[in-house]
N, C-alpha and C positions, 0 to 999 in steps of 0.2 A: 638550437632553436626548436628541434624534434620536439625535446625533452620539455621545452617550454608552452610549447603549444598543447601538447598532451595536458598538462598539467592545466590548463587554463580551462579545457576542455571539461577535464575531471570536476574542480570544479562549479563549473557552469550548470554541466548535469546534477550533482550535489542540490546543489543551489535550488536549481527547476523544479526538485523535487518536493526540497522545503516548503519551497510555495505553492507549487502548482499541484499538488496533493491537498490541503487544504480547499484549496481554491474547488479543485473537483469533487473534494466530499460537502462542499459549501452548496455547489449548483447542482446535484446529481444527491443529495440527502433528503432526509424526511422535511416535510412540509413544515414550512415556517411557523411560527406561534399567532395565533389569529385568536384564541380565545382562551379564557381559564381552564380547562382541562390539558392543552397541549402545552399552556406557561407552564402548570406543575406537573407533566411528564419531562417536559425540557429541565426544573429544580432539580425533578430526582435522579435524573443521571446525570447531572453536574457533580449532586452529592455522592454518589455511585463512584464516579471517576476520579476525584479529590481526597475522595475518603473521610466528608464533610459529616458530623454527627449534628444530629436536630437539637442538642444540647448548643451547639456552636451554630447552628443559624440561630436559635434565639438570642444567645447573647446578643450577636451581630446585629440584630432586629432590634433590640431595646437598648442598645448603647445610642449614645446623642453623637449625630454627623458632627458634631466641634470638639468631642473628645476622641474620636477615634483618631490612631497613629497616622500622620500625614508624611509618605516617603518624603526623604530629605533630600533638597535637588541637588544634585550635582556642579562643583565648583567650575568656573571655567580653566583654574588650572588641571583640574583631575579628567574633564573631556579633553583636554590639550596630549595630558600624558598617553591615555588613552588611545588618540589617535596617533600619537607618534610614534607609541608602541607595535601601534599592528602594521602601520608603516614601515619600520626597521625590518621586523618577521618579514612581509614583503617581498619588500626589495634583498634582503638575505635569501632566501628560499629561491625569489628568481633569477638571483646572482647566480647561487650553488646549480642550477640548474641549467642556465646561458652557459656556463662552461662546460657543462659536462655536454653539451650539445656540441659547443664549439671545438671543443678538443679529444671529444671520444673518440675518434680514429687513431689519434695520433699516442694516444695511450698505452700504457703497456698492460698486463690483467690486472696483476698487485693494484693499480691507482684505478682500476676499472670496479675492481672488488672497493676498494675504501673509500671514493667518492659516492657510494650507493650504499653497500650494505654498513662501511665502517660510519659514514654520515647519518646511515639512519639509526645506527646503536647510541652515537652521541646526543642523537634528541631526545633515545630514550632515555639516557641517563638522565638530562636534563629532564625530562616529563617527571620522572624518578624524583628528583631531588626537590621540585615544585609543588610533587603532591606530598612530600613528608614534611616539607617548610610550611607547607598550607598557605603560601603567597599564589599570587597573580591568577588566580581563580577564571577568570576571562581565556588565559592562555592555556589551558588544560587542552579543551577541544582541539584549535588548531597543532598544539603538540604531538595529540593522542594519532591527529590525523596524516600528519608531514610524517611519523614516525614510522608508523605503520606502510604507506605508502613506502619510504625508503628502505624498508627492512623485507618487505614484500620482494620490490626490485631488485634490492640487492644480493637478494636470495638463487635468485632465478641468475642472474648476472653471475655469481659464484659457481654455480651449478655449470650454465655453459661454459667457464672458463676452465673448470676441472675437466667437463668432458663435455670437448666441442662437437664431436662426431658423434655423437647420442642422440637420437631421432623420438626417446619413449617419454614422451612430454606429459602423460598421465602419470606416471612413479615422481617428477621433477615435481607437478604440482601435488601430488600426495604430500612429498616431503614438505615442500613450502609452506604448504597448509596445515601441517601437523604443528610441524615448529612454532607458526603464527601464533596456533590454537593455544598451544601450551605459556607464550610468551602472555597472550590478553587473558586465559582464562586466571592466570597467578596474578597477574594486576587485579583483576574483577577479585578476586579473592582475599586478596590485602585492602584496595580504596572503595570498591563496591561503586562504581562510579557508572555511571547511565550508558556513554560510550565505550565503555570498555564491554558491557555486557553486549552490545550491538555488534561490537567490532570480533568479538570472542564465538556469540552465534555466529557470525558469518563465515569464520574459520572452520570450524565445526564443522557443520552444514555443508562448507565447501569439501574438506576432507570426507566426509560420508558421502556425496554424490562422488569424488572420483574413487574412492576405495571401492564403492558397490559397483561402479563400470567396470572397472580393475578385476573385480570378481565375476563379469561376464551377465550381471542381471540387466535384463530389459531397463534400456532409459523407463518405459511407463510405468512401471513397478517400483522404480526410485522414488520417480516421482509422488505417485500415492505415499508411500509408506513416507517419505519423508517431508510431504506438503502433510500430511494426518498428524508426526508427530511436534511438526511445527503451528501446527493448530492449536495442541494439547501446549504447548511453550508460552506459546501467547497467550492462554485463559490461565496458564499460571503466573502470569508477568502481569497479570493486573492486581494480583494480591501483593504485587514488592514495591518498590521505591521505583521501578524500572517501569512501573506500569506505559509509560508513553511510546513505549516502544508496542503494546500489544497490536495496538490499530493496524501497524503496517507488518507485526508477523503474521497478525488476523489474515490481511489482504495476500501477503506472498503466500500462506500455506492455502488458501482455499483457492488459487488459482494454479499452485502447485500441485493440489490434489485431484482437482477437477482436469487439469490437463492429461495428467493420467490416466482418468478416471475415460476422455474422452477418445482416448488413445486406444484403449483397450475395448470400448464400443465401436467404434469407426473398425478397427477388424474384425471384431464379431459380425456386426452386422453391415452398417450402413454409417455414411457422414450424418445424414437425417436424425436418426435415429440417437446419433450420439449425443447432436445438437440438443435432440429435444432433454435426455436425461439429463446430461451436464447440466443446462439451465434449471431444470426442475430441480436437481441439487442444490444448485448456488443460492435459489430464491428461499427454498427451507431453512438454506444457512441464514440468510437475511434474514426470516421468519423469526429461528432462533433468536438471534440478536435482538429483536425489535421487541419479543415477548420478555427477556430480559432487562431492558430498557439500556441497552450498553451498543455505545459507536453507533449512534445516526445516519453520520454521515458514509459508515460501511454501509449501513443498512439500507441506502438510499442507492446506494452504487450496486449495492447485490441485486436488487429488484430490478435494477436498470441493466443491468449486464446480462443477469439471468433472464429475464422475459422475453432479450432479443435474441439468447440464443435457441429457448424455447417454444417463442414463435415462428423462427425461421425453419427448425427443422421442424415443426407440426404442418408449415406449409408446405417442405417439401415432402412430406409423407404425402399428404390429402391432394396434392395437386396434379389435375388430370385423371381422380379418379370418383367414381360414383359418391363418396361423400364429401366432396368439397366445404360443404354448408356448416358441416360439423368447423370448420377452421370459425366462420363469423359466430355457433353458437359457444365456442371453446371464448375467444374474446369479449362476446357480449358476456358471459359468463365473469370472466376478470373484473370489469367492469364493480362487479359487488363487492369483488375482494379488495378493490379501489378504493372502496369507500369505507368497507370495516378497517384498512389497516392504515389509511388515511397518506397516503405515498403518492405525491406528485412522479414520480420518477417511475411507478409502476400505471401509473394514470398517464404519463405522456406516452408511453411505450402501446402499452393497450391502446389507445386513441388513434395513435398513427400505424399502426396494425389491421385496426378495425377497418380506416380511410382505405387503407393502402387495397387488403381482401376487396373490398366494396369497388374500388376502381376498377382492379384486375377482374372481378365478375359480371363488371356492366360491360366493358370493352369488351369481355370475350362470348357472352350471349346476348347481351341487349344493346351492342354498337348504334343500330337505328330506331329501337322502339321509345316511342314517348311514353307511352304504360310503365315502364320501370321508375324513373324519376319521378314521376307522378308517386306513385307507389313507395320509395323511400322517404319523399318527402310528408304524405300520410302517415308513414309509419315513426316517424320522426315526431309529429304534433300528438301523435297517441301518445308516445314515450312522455312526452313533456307534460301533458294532461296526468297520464298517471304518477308520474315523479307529484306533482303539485297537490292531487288527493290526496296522497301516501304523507305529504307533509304534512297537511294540514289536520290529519288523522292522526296522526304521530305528538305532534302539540297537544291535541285534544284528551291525550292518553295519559 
């Protein structure tokens, strides 16, 4: 049941990320389309991302909606098949899996080793012989992924049964990971298949952060050099077939790089301090992006991630000392860059930054005086006067 549960677990998480990935570059991305300018900046990185030529939107444009090709619906015996299919996978998988819960103790290593690693070479044969028949297309993914997962396990499983008293669990996953690597990148190399490239970087990736412990380098020094050249991976995976994957190498290397990055300020100097660079990075990164017109919904999320970490350590630098003030002119300052680069996500961060300075200054020198609120709220109806000159001047130009 361990082994069952794990697995449900696994993925659950999988799953969450599917969605709730989207979902948070949907809430947390650039600002919705509200007028013709931001319709055809949202076109051109559709076209960007697709790999759409202005030759093929016009066709698309001047063909008549009655002749274009209308997917053909699916029969109810082919969603019948469908579902029974993945039905079987299922219940087989959590069959193979209820036993091996139910009777691992009583096991001896041999049926320890071939319920795990021999189980998961049999799906890859089967993965194998699916992608060279060219049938069941749907079943690729969860093959690529049941296989991997058991060959993973099985691995490790063989490893402590040769040597059970071995405690150096970094050489175990070195090997594991090597072997992976070399298993997904020879697939990736024959079917050129999206999850295989996913599942082959991660092999990788994993085998170079424990090789570079292995060899006594600083975790934050891993981390850089290999969130950097998981950076460079992903600006090259948008020119392949694999492009779908860029978005979230985009996201794991620039958080892998910036972790390092913050790792190595936080000793130098200060946590403040580190706060503020890290964020000043992350939001350039955004910047990048945004002027490229590539991943919104990254770019929405760098400004939001990077502003909070940028304003929290600007506040704990300025705070309790002779410039405090510089914190509301650093914010009101944002504020401009709000509007050139048109980012709710960098406009909600700013806004509730600004509130926040403004509270923490009233309560800590002007607790009892009525002249402060006064005085904000004047300075509030100026702002608004001059926003509304400035427009109406701006029209007239």
């Amino acid at each position: 049941m361990i082994w069952l549960l794990l697995l449900i677990v696994i993925f659950v998480l999988i799953g969450g990320f599917w969605w709730g990935w989207p979902l948070a570059a949907g809430i947390l991305g650039a600002s919705s389309v509200t007028d013709k300018p931001g319709a055809l900046e949202r076109i051109a990185q559709l076209m960007h991302s697709y790999d759409i030529t202005l030759a093929e939107v016009e066709a698309a444009f001047h063909t008549p909606a009655a002749s274009r090709p209308v997917p053909a619906r699916r029969s109810k015996g082919d969603v019948a098949k469908t579902l029974f299919t993945y039905l079987g996978a299922i219940f087989i998988f959590a069959g193979i899996s209820t036993y091996i819960g139910t009777f691992w103790v009583s096991m001896g290593s041999a049926m320890r080793v071939f319920v795990t690693l021999g189980v998961g070479y049999i799906l890859l044969i089967v993965l194998v012989s699916a992608l060279h028949e060219k049938k069941y297309p749907k079943l690729i993914l969860p093959l690529v992924l049941a296989s991997v997962f058991m060959m993973t396990g099985g691995w490790f499983v063989l490893i402590h049964e040769v040597f059970p008293r071995s405690d150096n669990w970094r050489t175990a996953v070195l090997f594991v990971f090597g072997v992976m690597a070399v298993h997904q990148g020879a697939l990736l190399g024959k079917y050129r298949l999206t999850v295989l490239a996913f599942t082959a970087l991660f092999f990788v990736y994993g085998f170079m952060q424990v090789g570079l412990d292995l060899l006594g380098v600083p975790i934050a020094y891993i981390a850089i050099v290999l969130g950097a050249s998981l950076f460079l991976v992903a600006t090259a995976l948008e020119d392949t077939t694999h492009r779908v994957l860029a978005a979230p190498a985009l996201l794991i290397g620039t958080c892998w790089l910036n972790g390092g990055l913050f790792d190595r300020i936080a000793l130098a100097s200060s946590a403040d301090w580190a706060s503020l660079v890290t964020g000043v990075c992350v939001m350039f990164t955004a910047y990048g992006l945004h002027k490229a017109g590539r991943h919104s919904g990254l770019t929405g999320l760098g400004y939001f991630i990077g502003s909070i970490m940028a304003y929290s350590g600007l506040f704990g630098l300025v705070h309790n000392t002779p410039v405090e003030l510089l914190y509301l002119a650093v914010t009101a300052s944002m504020l401009y860059a709000c509007v050139v680069l048109q980012s709710r996500a960098l406009l909600f961060t700013t806004v509730i930054a600004m509130l926040g300075f403004i509270a923490f200054y009233t309560a800590k020198h002007f607790a009892n005086s009525l002249g402060w609120p006064v005085t904000l709220v004047l300075m509030g109806v100026a702002f608004l006067g001059v926003g509304t000159i400035a427009l109406k001047v701006r029209r007239q130009i």
